[in-house]
C-alpha positions as CSV (number, residue, x, y, z in Angstrom):
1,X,0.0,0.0,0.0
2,X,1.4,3.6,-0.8
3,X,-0.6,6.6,-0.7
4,X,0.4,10.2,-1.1
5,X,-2.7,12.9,-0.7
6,X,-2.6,16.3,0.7
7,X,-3.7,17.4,4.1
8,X,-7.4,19.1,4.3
9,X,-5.7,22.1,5.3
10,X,-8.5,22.3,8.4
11,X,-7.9,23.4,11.8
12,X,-6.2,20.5,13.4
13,X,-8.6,18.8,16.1
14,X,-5.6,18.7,18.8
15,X,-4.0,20.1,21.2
16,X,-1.0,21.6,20.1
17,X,0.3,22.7,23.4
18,X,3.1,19.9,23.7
19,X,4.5,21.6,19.9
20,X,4.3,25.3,21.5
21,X,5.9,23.6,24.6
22,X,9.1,22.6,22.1
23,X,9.6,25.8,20.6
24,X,11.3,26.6,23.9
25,X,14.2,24.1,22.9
26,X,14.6,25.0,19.2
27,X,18.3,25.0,18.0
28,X,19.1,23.2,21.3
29,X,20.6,19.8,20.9
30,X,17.5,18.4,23.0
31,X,15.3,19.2,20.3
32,X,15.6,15.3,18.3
33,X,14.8,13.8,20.9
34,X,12.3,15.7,22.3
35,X,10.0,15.6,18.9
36,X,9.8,12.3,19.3
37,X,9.0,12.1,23.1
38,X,6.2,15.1,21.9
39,X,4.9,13.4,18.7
40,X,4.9,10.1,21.0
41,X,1.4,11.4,22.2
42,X,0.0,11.1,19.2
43,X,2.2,8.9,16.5
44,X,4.3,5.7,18.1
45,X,7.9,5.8,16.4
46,X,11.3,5.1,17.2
47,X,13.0,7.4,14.5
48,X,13.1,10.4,12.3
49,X,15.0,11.8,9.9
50,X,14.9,15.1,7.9
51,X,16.1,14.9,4.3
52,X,16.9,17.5,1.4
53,X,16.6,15.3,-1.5
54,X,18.8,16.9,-4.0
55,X,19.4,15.5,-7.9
56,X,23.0,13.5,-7.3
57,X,22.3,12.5,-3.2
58,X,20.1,13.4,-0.7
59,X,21.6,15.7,2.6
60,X,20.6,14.6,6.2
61,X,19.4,17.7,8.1
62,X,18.3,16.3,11.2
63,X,17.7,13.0,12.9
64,X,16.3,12.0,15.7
65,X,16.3,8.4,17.3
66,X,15.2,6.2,20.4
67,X,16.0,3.1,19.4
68,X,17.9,0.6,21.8
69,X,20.5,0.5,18.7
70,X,21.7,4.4,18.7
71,X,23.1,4.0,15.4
72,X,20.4,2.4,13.7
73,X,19.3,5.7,11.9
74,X,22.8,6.3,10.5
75,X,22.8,2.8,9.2
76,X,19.5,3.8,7.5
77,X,20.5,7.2,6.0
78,X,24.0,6.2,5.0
79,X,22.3,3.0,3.0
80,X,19.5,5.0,1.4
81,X,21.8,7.9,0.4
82,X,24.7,5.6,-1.2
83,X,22.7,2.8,-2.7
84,X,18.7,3.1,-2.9
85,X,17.2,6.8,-3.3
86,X,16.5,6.4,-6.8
87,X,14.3,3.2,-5.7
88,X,12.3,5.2,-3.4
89,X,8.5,5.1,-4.5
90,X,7.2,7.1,-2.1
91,X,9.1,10.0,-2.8
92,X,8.9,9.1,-6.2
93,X,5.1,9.4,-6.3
94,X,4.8,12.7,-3.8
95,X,7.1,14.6,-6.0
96,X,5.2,14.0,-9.0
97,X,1.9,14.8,-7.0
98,X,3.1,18.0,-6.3
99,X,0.0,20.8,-6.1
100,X,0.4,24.9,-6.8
101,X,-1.8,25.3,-4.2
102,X,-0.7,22.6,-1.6
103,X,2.7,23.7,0.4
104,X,3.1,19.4,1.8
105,X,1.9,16.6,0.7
106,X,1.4,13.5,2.9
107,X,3.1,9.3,1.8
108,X,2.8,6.8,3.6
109,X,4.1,3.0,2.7
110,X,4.1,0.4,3.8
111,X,7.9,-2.2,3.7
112,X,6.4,-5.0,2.3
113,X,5.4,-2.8,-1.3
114,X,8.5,-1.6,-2.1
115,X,9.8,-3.1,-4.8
116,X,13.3,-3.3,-4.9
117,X,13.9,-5.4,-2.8
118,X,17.4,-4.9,-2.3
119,X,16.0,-1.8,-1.0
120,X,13.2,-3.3,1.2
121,X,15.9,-5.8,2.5
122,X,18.7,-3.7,3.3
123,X,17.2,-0.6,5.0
124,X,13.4,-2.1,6.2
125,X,13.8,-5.6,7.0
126,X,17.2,-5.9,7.8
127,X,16.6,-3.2,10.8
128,X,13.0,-4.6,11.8
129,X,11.4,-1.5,10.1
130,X,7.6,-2.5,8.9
131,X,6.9,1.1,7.5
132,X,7.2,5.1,7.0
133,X,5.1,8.0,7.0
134,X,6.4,11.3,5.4
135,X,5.9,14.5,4.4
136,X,7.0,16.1,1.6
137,X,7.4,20.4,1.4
138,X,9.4,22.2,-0.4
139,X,12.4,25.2,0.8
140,X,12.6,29.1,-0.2
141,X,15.1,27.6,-2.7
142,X,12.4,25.1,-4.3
143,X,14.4,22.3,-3.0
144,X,12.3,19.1,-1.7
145,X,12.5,17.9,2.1
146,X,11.3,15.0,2.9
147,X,10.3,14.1,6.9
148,X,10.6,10.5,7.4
149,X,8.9,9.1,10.3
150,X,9.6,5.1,11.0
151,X,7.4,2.9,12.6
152,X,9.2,-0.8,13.7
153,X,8.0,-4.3,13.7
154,X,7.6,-5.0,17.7
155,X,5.5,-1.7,17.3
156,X,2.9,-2.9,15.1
157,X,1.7,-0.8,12.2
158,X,0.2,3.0,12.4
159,X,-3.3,3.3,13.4
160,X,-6.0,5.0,11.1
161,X,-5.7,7.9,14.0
162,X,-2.3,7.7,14.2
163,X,-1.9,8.3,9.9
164,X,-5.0,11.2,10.6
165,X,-3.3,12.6,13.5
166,X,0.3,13.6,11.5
167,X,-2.2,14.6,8.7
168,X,-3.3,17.3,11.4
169,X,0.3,17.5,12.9
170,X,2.3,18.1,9.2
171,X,1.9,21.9,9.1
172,X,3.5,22.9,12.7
173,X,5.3,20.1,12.7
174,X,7.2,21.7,9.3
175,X,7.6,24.8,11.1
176,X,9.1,24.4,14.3
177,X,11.3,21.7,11.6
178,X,12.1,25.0,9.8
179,X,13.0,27.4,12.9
180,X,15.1,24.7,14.7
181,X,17.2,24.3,11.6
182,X,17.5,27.6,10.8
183,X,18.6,28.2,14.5
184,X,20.8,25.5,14.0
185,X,22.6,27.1,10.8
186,X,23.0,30.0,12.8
187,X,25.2,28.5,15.7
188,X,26.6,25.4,14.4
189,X,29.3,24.6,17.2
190,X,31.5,21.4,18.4
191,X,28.0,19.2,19.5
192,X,27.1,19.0,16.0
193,X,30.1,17.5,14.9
194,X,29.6,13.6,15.9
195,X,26.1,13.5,13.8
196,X,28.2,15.1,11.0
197,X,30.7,12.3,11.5
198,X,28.4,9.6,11.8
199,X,26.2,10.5,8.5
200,X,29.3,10.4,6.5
201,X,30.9,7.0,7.9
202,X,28.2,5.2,10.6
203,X,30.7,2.2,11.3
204,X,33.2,4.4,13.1
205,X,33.3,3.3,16.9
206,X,33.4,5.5,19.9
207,X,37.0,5.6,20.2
208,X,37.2,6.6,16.9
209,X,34.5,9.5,16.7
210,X,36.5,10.3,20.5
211,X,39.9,11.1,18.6
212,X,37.9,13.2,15.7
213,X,36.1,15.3,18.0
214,X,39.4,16.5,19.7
215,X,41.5,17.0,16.3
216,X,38.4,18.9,15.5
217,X,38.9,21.0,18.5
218,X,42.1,21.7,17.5
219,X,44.0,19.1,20.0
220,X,47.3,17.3,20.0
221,X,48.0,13.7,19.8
222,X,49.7,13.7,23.2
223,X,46.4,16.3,24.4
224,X,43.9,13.5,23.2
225,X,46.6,10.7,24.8
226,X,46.1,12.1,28.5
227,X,42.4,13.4,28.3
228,X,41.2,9.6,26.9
229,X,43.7,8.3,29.3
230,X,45.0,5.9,26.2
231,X,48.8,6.1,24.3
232,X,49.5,8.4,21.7
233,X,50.4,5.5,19.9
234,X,46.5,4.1,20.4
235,X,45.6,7.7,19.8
236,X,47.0,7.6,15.9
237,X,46.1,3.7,15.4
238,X,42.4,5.6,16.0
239,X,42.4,8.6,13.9
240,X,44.3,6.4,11.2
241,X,41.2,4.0,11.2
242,X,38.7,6.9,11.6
243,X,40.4,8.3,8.8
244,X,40.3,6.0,6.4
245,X,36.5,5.0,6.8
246,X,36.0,8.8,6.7
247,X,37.9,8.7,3.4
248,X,40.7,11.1,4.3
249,X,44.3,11.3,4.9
250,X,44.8,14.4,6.4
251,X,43.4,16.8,8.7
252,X,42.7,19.6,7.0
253,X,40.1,16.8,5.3
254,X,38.4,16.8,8.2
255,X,37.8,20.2,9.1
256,X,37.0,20.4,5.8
257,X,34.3,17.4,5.6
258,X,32.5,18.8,8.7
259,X,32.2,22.2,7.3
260,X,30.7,21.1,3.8
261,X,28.5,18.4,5.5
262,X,27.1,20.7,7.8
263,X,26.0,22.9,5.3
264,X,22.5,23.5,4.8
Protein backbone atom coordinates (compact mmCIF):
# COMPACT_ATOMS: atom_id res chain seq x y z
CA UNK A 1 0.00 0.00 0.00
CA UNK A 2 1.39 3.57 -0.80
CA UNK A 3 -0.57 6.56 -0.71
CA UNK A 4 0.43 10.17 -1.09
CA UNK A 5 -2.69 12.91 -0.70
CA UNK A 6 -2.65 16.29 0.69
CA UNK A 7 -3.70 17.42 4.05
CA UNK A 8 -7.37 19.12 4.27
CA UNK A 9 -5.73 22.13 5.32
CA UNK A 10 -8.46 22.27 8.36
CA UNK A 11 -7.92 23.38 11.85
CA UNK A 12 -6.17 20.52 13.40
CA UNK A 13 -8.58 18.80 16.13
CA UNK A 14 -5.62 18.66 18.82
CA UNK A 15 -3.96 20.14 21.15
CA UNK A 16 -1.00 21.57 20.08
CA UNK A 17 0.26 22.68 23.43
CA UNK A 18 3.07 19.88 23.74
CA UNK A 19 4.50 21.62 19.90
CA UNK A 20 4.28 25.28 21.52
CA UNK A 21 5.91 23.60 24.61
CA UNK A 22 9.07 22.64 22.10
CA UNK A 23 9.58 25.84 20.64
CA UNK A 24 11.32 26.56 23.93
CA UNK A 25 14.23 24.05 22.95
CA UNK A 26 14.56 24.99 19.21
CA UNK A 27 18.35 24.98 18.02
CA UNK A 28 19.13 23.15 21.34
CA UNK A 29 20.61 19.78 20.87
CA UNK A 30 17.48 18.35 22.97
CA UNK A 31 15.25 19.22 20.33
CA UNK A 32 15.62 15.27 18.28
CA UNK A 33 14.80 13.78 20.94
CA UNK A 34 12.26 15.72 22.26
CA UNK A 35 10.04 15.61 18.88
CA UNK A 36 9.83 12.28 19.34
CA UNK A 37 8.95 12.13 23.14
CA UNK A 38 6.15 15.07 21.87
CA UNK A 39 4.88 13.38 18.65
CA UNK A 40 4.90 10.10 21.05
CA UNK A 41 1.41 11.37 22.21
CA UNK A 42 -0.02 11.13 19.21
CA UNK A 43 2.19 8.94 16.46
CA UNK A 44 4.35 5.75 18.09
CA UNK A 45 7.90 5.79 16.44
CA UNK A 46 11.25 5.14 17.19
CA UNK A 47 12.98 7.39 14.52
CA UNK A 48 13.11 10.38 12.31
CA UNK A 49 14.99 11.76 9.90
CA UNK A 50 14.95 15.11 7.87
CA UNK A 51 16.07 14.90 4.26
CA UNK A 52 16.89 17.46 1.39
CA UNK A 53 16.65 15.30 -1.51
CA UNK A 54 18.85 16.91 -3.98
CA UNK A 55 19.45 15.48 -7.85
CA UNK A 56 22.96 13.49 -7.28
CA UNK A 57 22.35 12.49 -3.24
CA UNK A 58 20.14 13.44 -0.68
CA UNK A 59 21.58 15.66 2.62
CA UNK A 60 20.56 14.64 6.24
CA UNK A 61 19.44 17.69 8.14
CA UNK A 62 18.30 16.33 11.21
CA UNK A 63 17.71 13.04 12.90
CA UNK A 64 16.34 12.01 15.74
CA UNK A 65 16.26 8.41 17.33
CA UNK A 66 15.17 6.17 20.42
CA UNK A 67 16.04 3.08 19.43
CA UNK A 68 17.86 0.57 21.76
CA UNK A 69 20.50 0.50 18.74
CA UNK A 70 21.70 4.43 18.66
CA UNK A 71 23.06 3.96 15.44
CA UNK A 72 20.44 2.38 13.68
CA UNK A 73 19.33 5.70 11.88
CA UNK A 74 22.84 6.27 10.50
CA UNK A 75 22.80 2.82 9.21
CA UNK A 76 19.46 3.85 7.49
CA UNK A 77 20.49 7.19 5.98
CA UNK A 78 24.02 6.19 5.05
CA UNK A 79 22.30 3.02 2.98
CA UNK A 80 19.49 5.01 1.42
CA UNK A 81 21.82 7.95 0.44
CA UNK A 82 24.67 5.60 -1.18
CA UNK A 83 22.71 2.82 -2.71
CA UNK A 84 18.73 3.11 -2.91
CA UNK A 85 17.18 6.75 -3.25
CA UNK A 86 16.52 6.37 -6.79
CA UNK A 87 14.34 3.23 -5.65
CA UNK A 88 12.28 5.23 -3.38
CA UNK A 89 8.46 5.14 -4.53
CA UNK A 90 7.24 7.05 -2.13
CA UNK A 91 9.05 9.97 -2.79
CA UNK A 92 8.91 9.12 -6.17
CA UNK A 93 5.08 9.44 -6.31
CA UNK A 94 4.81 12.69 -3.84
CA UNK A 95 7.11 14.59 -6.02
CA UNK A 96 5.22 14.02 -9.02
CA UNK A 97 1.95 14.81 -7.01
CA UNK A 98 3.09 17.98 -6.27
CA UNK A 99 -0.04 20.80 -6.14
CA UNK A 100 0.40 24.89 -6.84
CA UNK A 101 -1.78 25.25 -4.20
CA UNK A 102 -0.70 22.63 -1.60
CA UNK A 103 2.67 23.68 0.43
CA UNK A 104 3.07 19.44 1.77
CA UNK A 105 1.93 16.60 0.72
CA UNK A 106 1.42 13.50 2.94
CA UNK A 107 3.08 9.31 1.78
CA UNK A 108 2.79 6.83 3.63
CA UNK A 109 4.05 2.99 2.73
CA UNK A 110 4.13 0.42 3.81
CA UNK A 111 7.85 -2.25 3.74
CA UNK A 112 6.42 -4.97 2.30
CA UNK A 113 5.36 -2.77 -1.28
CA UNK A 114 8.46 -1.58 -2.07
CA UNK A 115 9.81 -3.08 -4.85
CA UNK A 116 13.31 -3.27 -4.94
CA UNK A 117 13.94 -5.37 -2.78
CA UNK A 118 17.40 -4.93 -2.28
CA UNK A 119 16.02 -1.81 -1.01
CA UNK A 120 13.17 -3.26 1.23
CA UNK A 121 15.93 -5.80 2.50
CA UNK A 122 18.65 -3.72 3.27
CA UNK A 123 17.17 -0.58 5.02
CA UNK A 124 13.36 -2.10 6.21
CA UNK A 125 13.75 -5.62 7.01
CA UNK A 126 17.21 -5.85 7.81
CA UNK A 127 16.60 -3.24 10.78
CA UNK A 128 13.00 -4.61 11.84
CA UNK A 129 11.35 -1.49 10.13
CA UNK A 130 7.55 -2.45 8.90
CA UNK A 131 6.92 1.07 7.55
CA UNK A 132 7.16 5.06 6.96
CA UNK A 133 5.07 8.01 7.01
CA UNK A 134 6.42 11.29 5.36
CA UNK A 135 5.86 14.51 4.36
CA UNK A 136 7.05 16.11 1.62
CA UNK A 137 7.43 20.41 1.40
CA UNK A 138 9.43 22.19 -0.35
CA UNK A 139 12.40 25.20 0.80
CA UNK A 140 12.57 29.14 -0.22
CA UNK A 141 15.06 27.64 -2.67
CA UNK A 142 12.43 25.11 -4.33
CA UNK A 143 14.41 22.30 -2.96
CA UNK A 144 12.27 19.10 -1.74
CA UNK A 145 12.49 17.95 2.11
CA UNK A 146 11.33 14.99 2.90
CA UNK A 147 10.28 14.12 6.89
CA UNK A 148 10.58 10.49 7.39
CA UNK A 149 8.86 9.06 10.33
CA UNK A 150 9.56 5.09 10.98
CA UNK A 151 7.36 2.92 12.62
CA UNK A 152 9.18 -0.77 13.67
CA UNK A 153 8.01 -4.25 13.67
CA UNK A 154 7.62 -4.96 17.74
CA UNK A 155 5.51 -1.65 17.26
CA UNK A 156 2.85 -2.88 15.07
CA UNK A 157 1.74 -0.84 12.21
CA UNK A 158 0.17 3.00 12.43
CA UNK A 159 -3.33 3.27 13.40
CA UNK A 160 -5.98 4.97 11.09
CA UNK A 161 -5.69 7.89 13.97
CA UNK A 162 -2.32 7.67 14.24
CA UNK A 163 -1.92 8.26 9.93
CA UNK A 164 -4.98 11.19 10.60
CA UNK A 165 -3.27 12.61 13.54
CA UNK A 166 0.26 13.59 11.49
CA UNK A 167 -2.18 14.65 8.67
CA UNK A 168 -3.30 17.31 11.36
CA UNK A 169 0.32 17.54 12.86
CA UNK A 170 2.26 18.12 9.20
CA UNK A 171 1.86 21.87 9.10
CA UNK A 172 3.46 22.91 12.67
CA UNK A 173 5.29 20.12 12.75
CA UNK A 174 7.15 21.70 9.30
CA UNK A 175 7.60 24.75 11.10
CA UNK A 176 9.15 24.42 14.28
CA UNK A 177 11.34 21.65 11.58
CA UNK A 178 12.08 24.99 9.77
CA UNK A 179 13.01 27.36 12.90
CA UNK A 180 15.09 24.75 14.73
CA UNK A 181 17.20 24.33 11.60
CA UNK A 182 17.47 27.60 10.75
CA UNK A 183 18.59 28.18 14.51
CA UNK A 184 20.82 25.47 14.02
CA UNK A 185 22.65 27.10 10.82
CA UNK A 186 23.02 29.96 12.77
CA UNK A 187 25.21 28.48 15.71
CA UNK A 188 26.57 25.37 14.43
CA UNK A 189 29.31 24.57 17.19
CA UNK A 190 31.53 21.44 18.37
CA UNK A 191 28.02 19.18 19.50
CA UNK A 192 27.09 18.98 15.96
CA UNK A 193 30.12 17.49 14.92
CA UNK A 194 29.64 13.58 15.94
CA UNK A 195 26.05 13.47 13.77
CA UNK A 196 28.22 15.14 10.98
CA UNK A 197 30.68 12.34 11.53
CA UNK A 198 28.38 9.56 11.78
CA UNK A 199 26.23 10.50 8.53
CA UNK A 200 29.30 10.36 6.46
CA UNK A 201 30.87 6.99 7.87
CA UNK A 202 28.18 5.15 10.57
CA UNK A 203 30.69 2.16 11.33
CA UNK A 204 33.23 4.36 13.08
CA UNK A 205 33.33 3.30 16.86
CA UNK A 206 33.38 5.51 19.92
CA UNK A 207 37.00 5.64 20.24
CA UNK A 208 37.18 6.58 16.89
CA UNK A 209 34.46 9.52 16.68
CA UNK A 210 36.54 10.34 20.47
CA UNK A 211 39.95 11.05 18.61
CA UNK A 212 37.92 13.19 15.74
CA UNK A 213 36.14 15.34 17.97
CA UNK A 214 39.41 16.50 19.75
CA UNK A 215 41.52 16.95 16.34
CA UNK A 216 38.38 18.90 15.46
CA UNK A 217 38.89 21.03 18.52
CA UNK A 218 42.11 21.67 17.54
CA UNK A 219 43.96 19.09 20.02
CA UNK A 220 47.35 17.31 19.96
CA UNK A 221 48.01 13.70 19.84
CA UNK A 222 49.66 13.73 23.19
CA UNK A 223 46.43 16.33 24.39
CA UNK A 224 43.88 13.48 23.24
CA UNK A 225 46.64 10.68 24.81
CA UNK A 226 46.06 12.07 28.46
CA UNK A 227 42.39 13.40 28.33
CA UNK A 228 41.23 9.59 26.89
CA UNK A 229 43.69 8.26 29.26
CA UNK A 230 44.96 5.94 26.18
CA UNK A 231 48.80 6.10 24.35
CA UNK A 232 49.53 8.38 21.70
CA UNK A 233 50.39 5.46 19.88
CA UNK A 234 46.49 4.06 20.44
CA UNK A 235 45.64 7.65 19.77
CA UNK A 236 47.04 7.60 15.94
CA UNK A 237 46.06 3.74 15.36
CA UNK A 238 42.37 5.57 15.96
CA UNK A 239 42.40 8.57 13.89
CA UNK A 240 44.33 6.36 11.18
CA UNK A 241 41.17 3.96 11.20
CA UNK A 242 38.68 6.87 11.60
CA UNK A 243 40.40 8.31 8.80
CA UNK A 244 40.27 6.00 6.39
CA UNK A 245 36.46 5.00 6.83
CA UNK A 246 36.00 8.81 6.72
CA UNK A 247 37.93 8.67 3.42
CA UNK A 248 40.69 11.08 4.29
CA UNK A 249 44.26 11.32 4.89
CA UNK A 250 44.85 14.38 6.36
CA UNK A 251 43.45 16.78 8.74
CA UNK A 252 42.75 19.60 6.95
CA UNK A 253 40.09 16.85 5.27
CA UNK A 254 38.39 16.83 8.24
CA UNK A 255 37.76 20.16 9.15
CA UNK A 256 36.95 20.41 5.83
CA UNK A 257 34.26 17.41 5.61
CA UNK A 258 32.49 18.80 8.75
CA UNK A 259 32.19 22.20 7.28
CA UNK A 260 30.65 21.12 3.83
CA UNK A 261 28.47 18.40 5.49
CA UNK A 262 27.07 20.66 7.83
CA UNK A 263 25.99 22.93 5.28
CA UNK A 264 22.49 23.51 4.80
Amino acid sequence: MINVWSPTGAAPRLDLQRFVDLTCIMGSDRFASSLLDCLDHWVRSQHFCVLRMDPQQPSMLLAGTRHQDPRLVWRCWHAYACQFHNHDQLFSRMRHARHADSPALIGHILAEDIEFAPYRQNVYQRNGMSERLSSLSWDEDGNPVLFNLYRHEEAGYFSNQEIEAFEQLTPALLQLLRGHMALRRGGRHADDWRPLLLRRAPQLTEQELGVCERLLQGMTHAGIAAEMGIKETTVKTYRNRAFDRLGINFRSQLFALVQAQGQP
